[in-house]
Residue, then its C-alpha position, 0 to 999 in steps of 0.5 A: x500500500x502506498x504511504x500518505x508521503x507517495x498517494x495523492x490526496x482524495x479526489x472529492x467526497x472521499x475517492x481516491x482513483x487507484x488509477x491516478x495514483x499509480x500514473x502520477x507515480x510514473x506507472x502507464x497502466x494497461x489491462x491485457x488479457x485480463x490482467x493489470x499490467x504496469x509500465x513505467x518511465x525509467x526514472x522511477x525508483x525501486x522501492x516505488x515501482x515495489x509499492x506500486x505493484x502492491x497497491x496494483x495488487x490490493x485495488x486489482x479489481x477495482x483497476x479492472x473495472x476502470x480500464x474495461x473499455x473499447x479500444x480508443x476510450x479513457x478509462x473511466x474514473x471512480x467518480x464515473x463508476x460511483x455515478x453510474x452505480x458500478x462501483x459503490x463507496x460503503x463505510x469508506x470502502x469500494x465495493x463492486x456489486 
């Protein structure tokens, strides 16, 4: 899990996008074949790149959700899948009905 030193802050009402977090730290993420896959810019350190993929890991499903679309969109954002009931903000957690 990434510390309060490397995460970014919430993005409104609580919501913290897995996916920004992981690009803001230098990390390109892609979903192929079903699964989550990290690409990231070579001056990313070790440690970070580490941290990465454990906080890839914790939100892996929820990374999954955002970047299921047709080829040529944007993923979508929390905000977008809180909006439209695909992902639901309970106690201060995702969950993914």
């Amino acid at each position: 899990m990434l510390t309060p030193k490397v995460a970014r802050g919430p993005v409104g009402k609580g919501l913290t996008d897995p996916l920004a977090v992981l690009e803001s730290k230098g990390a390109r993420v892609s979903l192929v074949e079903g699964e989550i896959r990290l690409l990231f810019e070579n001056h990313v350190r070790r440690d970070i790149r580490k941290r990465c993929y454990e906080y890839a890991a914790h939100f892996d499903a929820l990374l999954k959700v955002q970047l299921d679309v047709p080829p040529g969109e944007d993923p979508r954002t929390i905000q977008q899948l809180v909006g439209v009931g695909r992902v639901l903000w309970r106690n201060g957690r995702f969950v993914i009905p």
